[in-house]
N, C-alpha and C positions, 0 to 999 in steps of 0.2 A: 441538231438534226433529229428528226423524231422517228422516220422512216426511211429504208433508201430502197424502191420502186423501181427509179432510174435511174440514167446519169446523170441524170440535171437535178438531181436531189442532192448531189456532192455538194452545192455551190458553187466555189472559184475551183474550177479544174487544175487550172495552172499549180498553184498553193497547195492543194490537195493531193497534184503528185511527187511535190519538191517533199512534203510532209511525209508520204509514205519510202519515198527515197532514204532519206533521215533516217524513217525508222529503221530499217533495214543493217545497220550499224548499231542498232541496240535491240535487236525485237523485244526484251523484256523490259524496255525501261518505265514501261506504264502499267508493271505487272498487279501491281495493288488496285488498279482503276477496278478490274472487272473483279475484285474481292465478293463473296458473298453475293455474286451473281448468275443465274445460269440462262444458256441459252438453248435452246430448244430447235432442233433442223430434223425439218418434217420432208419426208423423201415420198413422192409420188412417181418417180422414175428415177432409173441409175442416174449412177455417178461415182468417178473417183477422185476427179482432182477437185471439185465443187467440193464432198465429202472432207476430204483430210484435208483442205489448206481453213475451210471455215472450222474444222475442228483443233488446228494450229493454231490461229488468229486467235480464238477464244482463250486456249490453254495461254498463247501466249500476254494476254492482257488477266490471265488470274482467274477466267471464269470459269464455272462447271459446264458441262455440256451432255445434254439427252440427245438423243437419235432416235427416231421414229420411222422408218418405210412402211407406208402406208401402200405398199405391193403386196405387203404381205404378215404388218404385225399388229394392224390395228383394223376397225372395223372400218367399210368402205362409206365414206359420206357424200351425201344430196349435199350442190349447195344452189340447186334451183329452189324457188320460194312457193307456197302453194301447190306442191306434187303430194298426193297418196303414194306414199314409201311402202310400196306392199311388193317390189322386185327385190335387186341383191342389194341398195344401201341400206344400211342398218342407223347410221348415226347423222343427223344434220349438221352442218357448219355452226349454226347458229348457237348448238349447245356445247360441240366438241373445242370451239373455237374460245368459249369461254371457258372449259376445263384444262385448257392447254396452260390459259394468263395465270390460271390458280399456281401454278406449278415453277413457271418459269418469268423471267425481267422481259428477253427479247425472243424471239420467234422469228426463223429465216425457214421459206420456203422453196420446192422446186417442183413447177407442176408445168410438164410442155404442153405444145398445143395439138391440140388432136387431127388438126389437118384436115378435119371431114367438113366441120361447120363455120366458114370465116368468121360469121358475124358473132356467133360465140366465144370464136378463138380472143377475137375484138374483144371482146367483154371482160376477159381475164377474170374468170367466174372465181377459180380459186384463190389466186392471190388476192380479190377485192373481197371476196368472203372474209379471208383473214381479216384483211383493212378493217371492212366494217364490223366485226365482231369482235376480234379480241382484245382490245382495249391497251396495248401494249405494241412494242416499237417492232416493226416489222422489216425483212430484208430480201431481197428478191432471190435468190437463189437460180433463176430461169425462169422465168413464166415461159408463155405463150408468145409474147412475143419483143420479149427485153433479158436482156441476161448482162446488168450493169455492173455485175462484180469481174464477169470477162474482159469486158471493155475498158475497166478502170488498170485494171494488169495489161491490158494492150497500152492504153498511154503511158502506164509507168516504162513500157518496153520500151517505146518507140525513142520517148523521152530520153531515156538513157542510151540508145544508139544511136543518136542522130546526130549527122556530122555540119548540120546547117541548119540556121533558123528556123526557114521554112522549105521543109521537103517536100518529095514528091511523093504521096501515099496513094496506092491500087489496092482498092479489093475485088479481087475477083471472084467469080463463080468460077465452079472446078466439081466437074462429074462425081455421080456419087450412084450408086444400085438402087437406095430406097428414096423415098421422097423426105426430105428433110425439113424442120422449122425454119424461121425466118429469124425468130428472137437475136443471133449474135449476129446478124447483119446488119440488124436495124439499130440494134446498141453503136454496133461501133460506127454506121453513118450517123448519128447523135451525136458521139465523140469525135468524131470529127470535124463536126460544125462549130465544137468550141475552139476546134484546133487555127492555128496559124500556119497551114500547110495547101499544097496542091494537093484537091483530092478527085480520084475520079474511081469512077463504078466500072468495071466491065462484066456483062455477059452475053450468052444468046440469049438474040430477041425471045420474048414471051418469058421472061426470069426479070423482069421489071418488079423491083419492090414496089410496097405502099407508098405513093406520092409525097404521100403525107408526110411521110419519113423521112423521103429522098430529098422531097422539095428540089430546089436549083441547083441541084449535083449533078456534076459534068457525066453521062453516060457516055461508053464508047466500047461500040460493041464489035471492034477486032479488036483480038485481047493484046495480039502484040504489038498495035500502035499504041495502047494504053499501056503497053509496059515501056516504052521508050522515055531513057534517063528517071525511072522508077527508083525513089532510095528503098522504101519499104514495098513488098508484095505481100499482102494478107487474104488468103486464103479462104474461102469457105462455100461449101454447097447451100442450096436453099431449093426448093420445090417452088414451084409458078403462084404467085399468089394472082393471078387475072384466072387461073385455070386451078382452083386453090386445090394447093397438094399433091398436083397431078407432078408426072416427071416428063418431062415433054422429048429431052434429048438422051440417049444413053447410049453414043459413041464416044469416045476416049479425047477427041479433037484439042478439047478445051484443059485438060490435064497439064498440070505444071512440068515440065521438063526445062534440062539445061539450056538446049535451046532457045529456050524462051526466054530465061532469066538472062540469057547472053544480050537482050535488047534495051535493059534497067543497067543502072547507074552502081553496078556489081551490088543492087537489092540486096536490103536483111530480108529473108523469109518467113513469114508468121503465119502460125494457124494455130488454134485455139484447143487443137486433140480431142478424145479420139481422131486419128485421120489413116485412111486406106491407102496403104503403100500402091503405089504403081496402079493407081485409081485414079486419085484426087490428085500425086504426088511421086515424081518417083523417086527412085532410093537416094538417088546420084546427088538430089535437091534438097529431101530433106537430111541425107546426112551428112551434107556441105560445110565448109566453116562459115558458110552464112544465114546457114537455119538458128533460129532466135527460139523454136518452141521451146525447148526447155525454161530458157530464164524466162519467159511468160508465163509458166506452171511455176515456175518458184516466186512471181511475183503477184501471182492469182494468195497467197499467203499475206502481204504485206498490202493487197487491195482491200484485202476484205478486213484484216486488221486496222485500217486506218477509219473506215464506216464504223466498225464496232466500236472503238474509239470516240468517234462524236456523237455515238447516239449512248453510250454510257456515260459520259460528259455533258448531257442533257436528262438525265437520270436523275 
């Protein structure tokens, strides 16, 4: 594997979460792979659990690791083509992107979407910047609008709680104050089309993802017939992409409560964190014996581990 972009860059999903499972019983056993290697995780916006589980995975496969926030430690880069740089960027993609390869094997990025411009968001300016510039294996850290290092720690979760074959899997929309990305909604509808599970969407109308993305995914937009005999409930806001960025609803209606989860099949509960108590969630839900966030933060470690893994292994 030369890059990992998406989820479908994993290849056999199935394989590749029985492998990161494994690893998880020895995390150092491939500690030599990453010997005399460094990786490079370039920061365009917060992060905590993105930050130290890719600075885990590394240590744990033996490699060295730089950190860069480009918020606030390095100069601001163009990476539109043909602009007079005569405002606040100082350094273009094109050259910064090949001073980065000098230095480092692999390069993992995190740059969200800005919300204001679809067609740009589309473009994935910075993370295809890298692509095409730096010459060297690249990792998605979040873009704009894929975050396949979340999504691969959701199937490792799922995987290891499920008490049937083929489950019933809900993601729902659940309120939020600002207007949010799309990226880990759309990952995890991708992973689930590789899944052998029931899956269905819920939100309010006008929180319709990209088609493109959704393709023939069951929507169902009262949330609590979508949670009925639910094994998994996954959680997550997103801003309107028909109405891009906008926040269309901001009463409480849609908020995960007991109640709710009393209509699913006693549901594990996954959300992906940060998440707004008694917003998106309340206490009673997520501090239930059936909230699953945490071993999804500790499996967001063994996700990213196992990518780092085959693209050092194509090294």
């Amino acid at each position: 594997m030369n890059n990992f972009l998406k989820i479908s860059d994993i290849g056999n999903l199935k394989d590749t979460v029985k492998e990161a499972i494994d690893l998880k019983d020895n995390p150092t056993k491939f500690i030599k792979l990453g010997k005399n290697k460094t990786i490079a995780l370039l920061f365009f916006n917060a992060s905590l659990r993105t930050r130290l589980s890719t600075q885990k995975a590394a240590i744990n496969l033996g490699m060295s690791v730089v950190v860069m926030n480009f918020t606030n430690d390095s100069w601001q880069l163009e990476f539109e083509d043909g602009v007079v740089m005569n405002k606040d960027k100082s350094e273009h993609i094109k050259e910064a992107a090949k001073v980065i390869a000098q230095y480092c094997d692999i390069v993992a990025v995190r740059a969200f979407a800005s919300l204001k411009n679809k067609e740009k968001d589309k473009a994935e300016m910075v993370i295809n910047g890298f692509k095409k510039y730096v010459g060297i294996p690249i990792i998605n850290m979040e873009s704009a609008t894929a975050h396949p290092l979340q999504t691969l720690a959701d199937a490792i979760t799922i995987e290891e709680n499920k008490t049937k074959h083929k489950p019933k899997v809900v993601l729902s929309w659940a309120p939020h104050p600002k207007a949010l990305p799309h990226a880990v909604a759309n990952s995890f509808v991708e992973m689930m089309h590789l899944q052998d599970a029931d899956f269905v969407i819920t939100h309010p109308e006008g929180y319709e993802l990209d088609n493109k993305i959704t393709k023939n995914s069951i929507i169902e937009y009262n949330q609590e017939k979508a949670f009925e005999n639910a094994d998994f409930v996954y959680v997550k806001n997103w801003s309107s992409f028909t109405n891009y960025g906008q926040v269309l609803k901001t009463d409480l209606d849609w908020m995960i409560t007991a109640d709710k989860m009393k209509f699913t099949n006693n549901a594990k509960f996954m959300h992906c964190l940060p998440v707004r108590r008694n917003v998106v969630v309340t206490d009673e839900v997520l501090d239930s014996e059936n909230s699953i966030v945490i071993q999804q933060v500790n499996n967001r470690t063994y996700a990213t581990q196992i990518v780092l893994k085959k693209i050092l292994e194509s090294l």
